[in-house]
N, CA and C of each residue as an Amber inpcrd file, in Angstrom:
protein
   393
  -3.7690000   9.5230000  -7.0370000  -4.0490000   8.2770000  -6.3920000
  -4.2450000   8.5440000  -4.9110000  -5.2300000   7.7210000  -4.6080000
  -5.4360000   7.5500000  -2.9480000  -5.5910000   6.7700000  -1.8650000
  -4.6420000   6.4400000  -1.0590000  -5.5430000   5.3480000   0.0520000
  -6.0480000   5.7200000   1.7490000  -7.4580000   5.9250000   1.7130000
  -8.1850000   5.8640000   2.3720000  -8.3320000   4.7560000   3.7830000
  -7.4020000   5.0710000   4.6060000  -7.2460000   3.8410000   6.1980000
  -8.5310000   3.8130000   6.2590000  -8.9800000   2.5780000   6.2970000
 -10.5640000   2.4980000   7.8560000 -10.6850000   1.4230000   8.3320000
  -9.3530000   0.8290000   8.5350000  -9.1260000   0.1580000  10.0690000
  -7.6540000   0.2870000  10.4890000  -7.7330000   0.7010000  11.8310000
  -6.3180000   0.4190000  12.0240000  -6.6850000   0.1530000  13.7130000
  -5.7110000  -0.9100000  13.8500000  -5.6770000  -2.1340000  15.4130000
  -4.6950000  -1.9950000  15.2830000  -4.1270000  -3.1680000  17.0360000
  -3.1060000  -2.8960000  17.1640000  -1.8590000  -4.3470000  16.1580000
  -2.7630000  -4.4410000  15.3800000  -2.2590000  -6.1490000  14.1830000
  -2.4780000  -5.4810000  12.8540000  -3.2120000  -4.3110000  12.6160000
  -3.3140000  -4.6130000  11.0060000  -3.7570000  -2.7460000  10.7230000
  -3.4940000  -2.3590000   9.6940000  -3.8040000  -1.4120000   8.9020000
  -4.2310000  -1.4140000   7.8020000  -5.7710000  -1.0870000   7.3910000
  -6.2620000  -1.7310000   6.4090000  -7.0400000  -0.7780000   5.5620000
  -6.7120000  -0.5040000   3.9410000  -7.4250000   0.8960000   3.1160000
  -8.0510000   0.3710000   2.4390000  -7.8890000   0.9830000   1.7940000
  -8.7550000   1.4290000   0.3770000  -7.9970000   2.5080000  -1.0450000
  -7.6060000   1.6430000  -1.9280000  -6.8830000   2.6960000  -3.1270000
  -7.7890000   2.8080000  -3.8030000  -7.5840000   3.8740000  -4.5900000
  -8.5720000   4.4730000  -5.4860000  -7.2940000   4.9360000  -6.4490000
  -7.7270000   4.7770000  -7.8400000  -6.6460000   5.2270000  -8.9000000
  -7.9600000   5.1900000  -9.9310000  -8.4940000   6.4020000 -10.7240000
  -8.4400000   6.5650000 -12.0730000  -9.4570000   5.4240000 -12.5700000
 -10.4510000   4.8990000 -11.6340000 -11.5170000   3.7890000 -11.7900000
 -11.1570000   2.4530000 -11.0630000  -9.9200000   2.5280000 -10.7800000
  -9.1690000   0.8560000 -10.0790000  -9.6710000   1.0270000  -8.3520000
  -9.7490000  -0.0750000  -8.2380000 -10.3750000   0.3250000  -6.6510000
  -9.4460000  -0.8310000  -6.1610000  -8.5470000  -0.8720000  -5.1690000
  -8.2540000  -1.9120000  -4.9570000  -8.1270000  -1.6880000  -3.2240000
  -7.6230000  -2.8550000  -2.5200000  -7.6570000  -2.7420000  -0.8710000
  -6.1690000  -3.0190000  -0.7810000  -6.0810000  -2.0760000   0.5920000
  -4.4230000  -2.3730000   1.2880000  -4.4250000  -2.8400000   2.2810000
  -3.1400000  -3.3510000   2.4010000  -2.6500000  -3.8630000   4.3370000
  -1.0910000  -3.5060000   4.5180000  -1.1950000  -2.7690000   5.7730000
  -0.3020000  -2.2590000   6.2820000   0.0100000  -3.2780000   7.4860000
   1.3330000  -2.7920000   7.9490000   1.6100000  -3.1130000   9.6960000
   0.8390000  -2.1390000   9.9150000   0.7740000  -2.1270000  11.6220000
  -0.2170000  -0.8560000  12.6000000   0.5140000   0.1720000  12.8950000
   0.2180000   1.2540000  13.0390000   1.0430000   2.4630000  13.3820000
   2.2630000   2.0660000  14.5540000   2.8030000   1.8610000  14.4720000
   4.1040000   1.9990000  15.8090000   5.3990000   2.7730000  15.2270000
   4.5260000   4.6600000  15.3690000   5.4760000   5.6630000  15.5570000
   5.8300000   5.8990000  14.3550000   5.4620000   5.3320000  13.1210000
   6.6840000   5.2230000  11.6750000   7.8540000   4.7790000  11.8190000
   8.2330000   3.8870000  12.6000000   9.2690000   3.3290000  12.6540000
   9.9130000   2.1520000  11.3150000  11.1170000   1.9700000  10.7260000
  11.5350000   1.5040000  10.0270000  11.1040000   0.0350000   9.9630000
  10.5540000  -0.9310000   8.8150000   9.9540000  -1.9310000   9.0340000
   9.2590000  -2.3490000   9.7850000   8.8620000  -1.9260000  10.6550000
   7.2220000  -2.3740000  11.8530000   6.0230000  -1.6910000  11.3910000
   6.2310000  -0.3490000  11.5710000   5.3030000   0.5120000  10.8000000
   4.4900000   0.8450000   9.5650000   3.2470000   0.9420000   9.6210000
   2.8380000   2.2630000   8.5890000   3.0350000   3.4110000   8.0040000
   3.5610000   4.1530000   7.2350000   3.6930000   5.4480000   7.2650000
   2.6040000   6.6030000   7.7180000   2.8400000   7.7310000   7.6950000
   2.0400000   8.7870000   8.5170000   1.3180000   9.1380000   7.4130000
  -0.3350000   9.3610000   7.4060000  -0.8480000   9.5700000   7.0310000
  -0.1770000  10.9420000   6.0200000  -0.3830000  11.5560000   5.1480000
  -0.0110000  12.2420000   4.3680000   0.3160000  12.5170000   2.5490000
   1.1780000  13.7070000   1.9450000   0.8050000  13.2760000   0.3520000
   2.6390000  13.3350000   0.0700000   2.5170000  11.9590000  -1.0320000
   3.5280000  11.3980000  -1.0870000   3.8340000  11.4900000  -2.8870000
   5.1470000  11.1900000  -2.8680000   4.7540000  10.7540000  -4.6350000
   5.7590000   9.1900000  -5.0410000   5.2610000   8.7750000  -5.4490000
   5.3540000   7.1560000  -6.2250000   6.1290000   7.4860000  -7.5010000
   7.1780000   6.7690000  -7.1670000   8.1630000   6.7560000  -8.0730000
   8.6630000   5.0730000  -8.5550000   8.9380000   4.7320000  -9.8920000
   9.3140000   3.3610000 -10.4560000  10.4590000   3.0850000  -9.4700000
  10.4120000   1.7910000  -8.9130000  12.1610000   1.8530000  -8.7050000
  12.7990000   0.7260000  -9.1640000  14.2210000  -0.5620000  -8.7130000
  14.1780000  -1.3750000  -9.1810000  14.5940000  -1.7670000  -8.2140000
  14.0680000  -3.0290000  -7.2730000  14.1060000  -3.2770000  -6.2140000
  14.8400000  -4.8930000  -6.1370000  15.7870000  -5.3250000  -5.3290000
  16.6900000  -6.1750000  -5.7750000  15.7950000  -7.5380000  -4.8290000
  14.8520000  -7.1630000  -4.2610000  14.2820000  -8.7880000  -3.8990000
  13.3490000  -9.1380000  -5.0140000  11.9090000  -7.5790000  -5.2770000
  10.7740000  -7.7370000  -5.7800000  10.9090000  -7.8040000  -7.3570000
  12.0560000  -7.2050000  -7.9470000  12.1020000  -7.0470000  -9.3620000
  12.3120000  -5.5940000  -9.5890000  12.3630000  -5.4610000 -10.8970000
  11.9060000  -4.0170000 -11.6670000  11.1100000  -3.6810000 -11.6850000
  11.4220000  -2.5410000 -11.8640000   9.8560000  -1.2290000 -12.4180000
   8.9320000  -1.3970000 -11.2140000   9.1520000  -1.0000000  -9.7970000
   8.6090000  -1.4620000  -8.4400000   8.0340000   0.3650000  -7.9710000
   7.1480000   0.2770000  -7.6270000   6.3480000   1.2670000  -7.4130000
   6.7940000   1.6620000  -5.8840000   7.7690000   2.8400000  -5.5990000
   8.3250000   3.1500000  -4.2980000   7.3770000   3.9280000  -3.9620000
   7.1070000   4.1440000  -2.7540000   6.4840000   5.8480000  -2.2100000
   7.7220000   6.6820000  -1.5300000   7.7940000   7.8300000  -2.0990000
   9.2990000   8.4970000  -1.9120000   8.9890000   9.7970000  -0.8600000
  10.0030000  10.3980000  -0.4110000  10.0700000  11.2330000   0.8370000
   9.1880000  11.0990000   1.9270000   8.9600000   9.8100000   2.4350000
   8.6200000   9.4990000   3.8790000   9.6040000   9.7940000   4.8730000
   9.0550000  10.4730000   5.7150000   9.9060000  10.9900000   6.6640000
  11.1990000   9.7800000   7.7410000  12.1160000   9.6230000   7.7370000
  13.2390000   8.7300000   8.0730000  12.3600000   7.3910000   8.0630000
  12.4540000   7.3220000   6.4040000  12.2330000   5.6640000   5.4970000
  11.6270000   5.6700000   4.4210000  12.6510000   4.2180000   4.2190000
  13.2150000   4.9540000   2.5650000  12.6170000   3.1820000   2.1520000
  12.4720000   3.0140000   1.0770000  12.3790000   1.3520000   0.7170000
  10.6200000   1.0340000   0.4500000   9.5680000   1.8310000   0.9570000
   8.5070000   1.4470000   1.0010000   7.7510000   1.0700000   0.0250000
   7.4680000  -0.3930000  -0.6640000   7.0470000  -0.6400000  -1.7090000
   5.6610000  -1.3120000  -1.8760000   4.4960000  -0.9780000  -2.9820000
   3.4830000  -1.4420000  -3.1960000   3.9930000  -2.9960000  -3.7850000
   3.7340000  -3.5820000  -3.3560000   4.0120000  -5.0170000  -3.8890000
   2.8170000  -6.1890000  -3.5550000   2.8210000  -7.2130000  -3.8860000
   1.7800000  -8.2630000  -3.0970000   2.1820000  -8.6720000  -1.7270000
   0.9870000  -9.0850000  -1.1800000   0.6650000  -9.3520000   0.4330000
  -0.2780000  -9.6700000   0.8160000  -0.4040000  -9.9140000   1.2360000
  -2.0660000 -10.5190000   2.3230000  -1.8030000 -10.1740000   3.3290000
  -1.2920000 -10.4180000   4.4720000  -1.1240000  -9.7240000   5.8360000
   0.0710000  -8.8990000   6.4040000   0.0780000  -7.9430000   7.3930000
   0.4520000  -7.2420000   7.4010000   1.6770000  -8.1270000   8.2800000
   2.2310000  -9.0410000   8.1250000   3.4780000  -9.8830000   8.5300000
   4.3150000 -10.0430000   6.8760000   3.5630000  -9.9680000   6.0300000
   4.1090000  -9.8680000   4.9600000   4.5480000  -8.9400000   4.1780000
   4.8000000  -8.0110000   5.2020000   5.4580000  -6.5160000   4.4860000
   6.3370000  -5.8340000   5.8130000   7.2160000  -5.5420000   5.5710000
   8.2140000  -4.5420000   6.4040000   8.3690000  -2.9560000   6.5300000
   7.4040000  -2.7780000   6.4490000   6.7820000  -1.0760000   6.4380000
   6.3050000  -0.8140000   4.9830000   6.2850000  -1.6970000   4.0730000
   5.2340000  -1.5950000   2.6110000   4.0640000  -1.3950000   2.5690000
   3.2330000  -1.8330000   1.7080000   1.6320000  -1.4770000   1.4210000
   1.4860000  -2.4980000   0.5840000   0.8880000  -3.5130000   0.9750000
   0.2810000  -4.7420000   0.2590000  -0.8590000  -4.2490000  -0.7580000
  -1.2410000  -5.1360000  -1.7810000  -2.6460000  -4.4230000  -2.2260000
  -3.3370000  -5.9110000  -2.4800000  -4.7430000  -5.3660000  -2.5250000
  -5.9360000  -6.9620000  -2.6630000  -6.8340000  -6.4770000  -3.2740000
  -7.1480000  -7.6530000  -3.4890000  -9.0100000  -7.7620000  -3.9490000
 -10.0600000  -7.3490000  -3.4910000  -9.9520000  -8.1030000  -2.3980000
 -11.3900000  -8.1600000  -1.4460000 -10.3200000  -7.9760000   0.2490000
 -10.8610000  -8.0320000   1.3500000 -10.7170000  -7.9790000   2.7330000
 -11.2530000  -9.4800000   3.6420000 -10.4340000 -10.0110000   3.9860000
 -11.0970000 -11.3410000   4.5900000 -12.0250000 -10.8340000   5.8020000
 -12.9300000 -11.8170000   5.9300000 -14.2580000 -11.4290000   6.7660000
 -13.9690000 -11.0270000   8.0800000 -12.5710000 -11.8360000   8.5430000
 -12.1140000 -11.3390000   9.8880000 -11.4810000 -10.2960000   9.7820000
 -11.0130000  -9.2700000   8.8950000 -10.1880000  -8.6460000   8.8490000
  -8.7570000  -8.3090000   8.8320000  -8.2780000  -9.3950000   8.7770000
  -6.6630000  -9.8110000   9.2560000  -6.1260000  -9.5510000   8.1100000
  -6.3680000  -9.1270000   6.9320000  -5.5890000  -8.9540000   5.6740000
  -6.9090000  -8.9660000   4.1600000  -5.6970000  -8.7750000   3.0120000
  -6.2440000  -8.9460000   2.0160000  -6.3690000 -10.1310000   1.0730000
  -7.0930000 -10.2660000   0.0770000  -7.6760000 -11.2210000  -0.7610000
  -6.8960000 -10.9530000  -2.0320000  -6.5070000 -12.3000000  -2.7000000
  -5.9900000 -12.3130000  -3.9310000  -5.1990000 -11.2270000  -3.9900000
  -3.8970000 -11.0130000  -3.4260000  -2.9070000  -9.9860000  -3.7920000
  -1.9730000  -9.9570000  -5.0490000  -1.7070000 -11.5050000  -5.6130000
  -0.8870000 -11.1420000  -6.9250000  -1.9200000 -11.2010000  -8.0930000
  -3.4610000 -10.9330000  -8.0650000  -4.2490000 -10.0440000  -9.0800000
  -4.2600000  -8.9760000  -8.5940000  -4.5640000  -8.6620000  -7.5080000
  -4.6410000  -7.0800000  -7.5340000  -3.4990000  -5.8840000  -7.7980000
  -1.9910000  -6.9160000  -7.5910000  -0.8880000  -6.5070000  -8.1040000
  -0.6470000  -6.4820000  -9.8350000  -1.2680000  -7.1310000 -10.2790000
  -1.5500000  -7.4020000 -11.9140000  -1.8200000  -6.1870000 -12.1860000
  -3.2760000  -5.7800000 -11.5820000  -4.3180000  -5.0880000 -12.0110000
  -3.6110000  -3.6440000 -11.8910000  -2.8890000  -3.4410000 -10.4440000
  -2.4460000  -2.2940000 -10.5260000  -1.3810000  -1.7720000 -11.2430000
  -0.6150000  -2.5400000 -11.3890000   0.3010000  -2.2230000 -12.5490000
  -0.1470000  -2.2610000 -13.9270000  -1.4870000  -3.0530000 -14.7320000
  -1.4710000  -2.7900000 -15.7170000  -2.2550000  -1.7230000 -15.6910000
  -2.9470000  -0.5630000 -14.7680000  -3.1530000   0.6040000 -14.7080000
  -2.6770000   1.6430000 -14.5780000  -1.0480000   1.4720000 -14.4420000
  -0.1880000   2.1280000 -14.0410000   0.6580000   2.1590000 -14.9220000
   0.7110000   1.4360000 -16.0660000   1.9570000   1.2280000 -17.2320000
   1.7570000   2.4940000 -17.6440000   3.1080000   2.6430000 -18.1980000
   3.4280000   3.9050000 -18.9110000   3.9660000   5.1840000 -17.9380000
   3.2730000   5.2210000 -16.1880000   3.6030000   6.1030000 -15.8000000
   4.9900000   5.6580000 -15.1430000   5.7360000   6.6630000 -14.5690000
   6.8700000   6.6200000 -14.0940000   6.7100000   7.9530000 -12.6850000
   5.7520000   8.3000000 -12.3680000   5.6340000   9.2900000 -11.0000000
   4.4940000   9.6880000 -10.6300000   3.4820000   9.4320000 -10.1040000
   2.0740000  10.1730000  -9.7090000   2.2450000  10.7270000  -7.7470000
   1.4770000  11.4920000  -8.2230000   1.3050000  11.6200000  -6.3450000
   0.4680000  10.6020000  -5.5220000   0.3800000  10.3390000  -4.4550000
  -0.0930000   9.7770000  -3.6700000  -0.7280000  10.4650000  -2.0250000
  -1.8470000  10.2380000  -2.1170000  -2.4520000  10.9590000  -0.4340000
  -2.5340000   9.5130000   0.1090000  -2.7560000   9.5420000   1.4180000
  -2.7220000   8.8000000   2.3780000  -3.4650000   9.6650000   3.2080000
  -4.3920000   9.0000000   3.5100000  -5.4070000   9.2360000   4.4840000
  -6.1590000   8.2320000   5.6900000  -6.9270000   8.9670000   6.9520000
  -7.6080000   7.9450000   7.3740000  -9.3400000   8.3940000   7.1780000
 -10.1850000   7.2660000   7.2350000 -11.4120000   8.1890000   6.7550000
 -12.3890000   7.0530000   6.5260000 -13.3530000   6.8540000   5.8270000
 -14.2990000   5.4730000   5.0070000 -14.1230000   5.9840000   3.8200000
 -14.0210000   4.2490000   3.1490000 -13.7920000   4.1000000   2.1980000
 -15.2200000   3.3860000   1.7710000 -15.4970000   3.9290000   0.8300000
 -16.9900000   3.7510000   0.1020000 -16.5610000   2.4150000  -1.0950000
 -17.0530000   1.4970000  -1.7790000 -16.5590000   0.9100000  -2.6730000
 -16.9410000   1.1660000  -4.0620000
């Protein structure tokens, strides 16, 4: 699995996942340092592990050994006020850019592409994302 940055301001961090034919879009907070809940994580390869997360539910898709932070979960979001150092996922990208489109389908979608697994790797990158 991959997500591809190609925007990042000083309000929003915004990709592109790619999984196995699923194409879906992310939103981050903006880089400030990797710091615990403000931040993005640092570009790099990670691995995604199930977890069970006591706000979002079970079976919650962590990204594991980020360097000092721990908790980082793919969950739904639209803007990057709606996550505390997570990774939102969407549909589409609103025209202004400020976030993503339809996040609890694209949260559907990614999990029913994801059933069955319990660990994949993950890259993180910055770069264009082609659709």
């Amino acid at each position: 699995m991959e997500i591809i940055r190609f925007k990042r301001s000083d309000e929003v961090t915004l990709g592109r996942l790619l999984h196995e034919g699923l194409s879906l879009y992310t939103v981050e907070r903006p880089w400030l340092d990797n710091k615990a809940f403000v931040s993005c994580i640092p570009d790099g390869n990670y691995r995604i592990k199930r977890v069970d997360s006591p706000r979002f539910g079970k079976n919650m898709w962590e990204v594991a050994e980020v360097p000092n932070r721990t908790h980082i979960l793919l969950h739904a979001a639209n803007y990057p006020h709606n996550v505390k150092g997570c990774i939102g996922l969407g549909k589409g990208v609103y025209t202004d850019m400020s976030g993503v489109t339809s996040s609890k389908k694209a949260i559907t979608d990614f999990y029913n592409a994801t059933e069955g697994l319990t660990e994949m790797d993950l890259i993180i990158r910055t770069g264009v994302a082609h659709a």
